[in-house]
Backbone as numpy.savetxt, mean C-alpha at the origin, in Angstrom:
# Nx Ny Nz CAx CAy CAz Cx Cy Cz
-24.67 -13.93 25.06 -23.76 -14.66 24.19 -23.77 -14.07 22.78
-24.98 -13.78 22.10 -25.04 -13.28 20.59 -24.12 -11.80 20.80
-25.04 -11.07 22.04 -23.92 -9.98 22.08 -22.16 -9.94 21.87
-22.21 -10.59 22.29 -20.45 -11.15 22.44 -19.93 -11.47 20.79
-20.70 -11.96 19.81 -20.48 -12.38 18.76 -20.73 -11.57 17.74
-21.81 -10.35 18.05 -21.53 -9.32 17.47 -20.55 -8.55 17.31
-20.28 -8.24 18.53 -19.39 -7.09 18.87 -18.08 -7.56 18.52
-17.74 -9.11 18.43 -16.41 -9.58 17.87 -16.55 -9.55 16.53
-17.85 -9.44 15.62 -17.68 -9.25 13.94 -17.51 -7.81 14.11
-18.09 -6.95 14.66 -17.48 -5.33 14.13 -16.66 -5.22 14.01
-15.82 -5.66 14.91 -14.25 -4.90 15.49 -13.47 -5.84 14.26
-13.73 -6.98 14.17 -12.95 -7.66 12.74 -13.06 -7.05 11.89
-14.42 -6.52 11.48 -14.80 -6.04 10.34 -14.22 -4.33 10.33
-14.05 -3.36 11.38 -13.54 -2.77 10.94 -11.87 -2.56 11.19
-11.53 -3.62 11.74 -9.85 -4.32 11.31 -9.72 -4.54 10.22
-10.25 -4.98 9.64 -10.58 -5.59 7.86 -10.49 -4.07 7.36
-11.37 -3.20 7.10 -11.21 -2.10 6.30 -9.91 -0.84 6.94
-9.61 -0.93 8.21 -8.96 -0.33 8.60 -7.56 -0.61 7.54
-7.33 -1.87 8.20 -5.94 -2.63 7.00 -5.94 -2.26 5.60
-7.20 -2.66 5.08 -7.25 -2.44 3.65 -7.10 -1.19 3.38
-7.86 0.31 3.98 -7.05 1.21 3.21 -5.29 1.34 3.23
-4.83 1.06 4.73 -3.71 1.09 4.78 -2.59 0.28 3.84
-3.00 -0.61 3.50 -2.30 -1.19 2.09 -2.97 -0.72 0.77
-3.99 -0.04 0.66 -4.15 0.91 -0.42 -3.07 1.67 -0.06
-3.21 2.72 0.83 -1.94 3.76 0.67 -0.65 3.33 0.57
-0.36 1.96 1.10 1.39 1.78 1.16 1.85 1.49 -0.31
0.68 0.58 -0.87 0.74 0.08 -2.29 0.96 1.24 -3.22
0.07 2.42 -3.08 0.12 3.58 -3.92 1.56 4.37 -4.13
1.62 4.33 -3.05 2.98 4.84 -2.38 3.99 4.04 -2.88
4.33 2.85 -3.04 5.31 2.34 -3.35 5.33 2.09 -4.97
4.17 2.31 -5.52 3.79 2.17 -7.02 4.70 3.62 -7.45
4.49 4.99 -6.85 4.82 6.11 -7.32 6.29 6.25 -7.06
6.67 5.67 -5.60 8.43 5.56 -5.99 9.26 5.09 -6.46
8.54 3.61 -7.21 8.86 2.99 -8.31 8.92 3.47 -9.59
7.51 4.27 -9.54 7.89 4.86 -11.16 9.00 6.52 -11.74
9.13 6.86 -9.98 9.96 8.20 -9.99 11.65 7.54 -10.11
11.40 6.57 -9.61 13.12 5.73 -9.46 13.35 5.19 -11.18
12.29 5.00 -11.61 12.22 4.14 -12.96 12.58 5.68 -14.47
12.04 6.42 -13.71 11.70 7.61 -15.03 13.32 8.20 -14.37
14.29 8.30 -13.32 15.41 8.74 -12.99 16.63 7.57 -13.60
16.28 6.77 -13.67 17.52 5.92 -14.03 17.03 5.61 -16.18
15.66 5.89 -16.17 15.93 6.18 -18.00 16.81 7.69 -18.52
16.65 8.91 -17.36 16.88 10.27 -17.69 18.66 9.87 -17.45
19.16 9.39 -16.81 20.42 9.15 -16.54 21.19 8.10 -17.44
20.71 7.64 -18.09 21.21 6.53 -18.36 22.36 7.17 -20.05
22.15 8.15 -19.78 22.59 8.99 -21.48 23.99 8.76 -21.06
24.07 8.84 -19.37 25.97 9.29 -18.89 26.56 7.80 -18.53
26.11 6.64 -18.89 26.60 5.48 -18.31 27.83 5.14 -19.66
28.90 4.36 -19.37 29.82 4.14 -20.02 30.05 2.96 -19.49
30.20 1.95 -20.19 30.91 0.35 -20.52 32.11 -0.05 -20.96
């Protein structure tokens, strides 16, 4: 029985870090195409007319 309860905290536990880097990278990732979309629409913005 303890066996059984081990082996179900590993596999959580490395579900747990598995996930977490993976939303490190998506987060990173979406931080940097935010700021490439952000620094393209200040460089453009010289040609906008109202």
């Amino acid at each position: 029985m303890n066996e059984k309860a081990y082996k179900t905290m590993g596999l959580s536990g490395a579900a747990n870090i598995t996930i977490g880097i993976i939303m490190i990278v998506v987060g990173t990732a979406a931080g940097i195409v935010a700021i490439v979309c952000g620094a393209r629409l200040l460089k453009n913005k010289e040609g906008l007319m109202f």
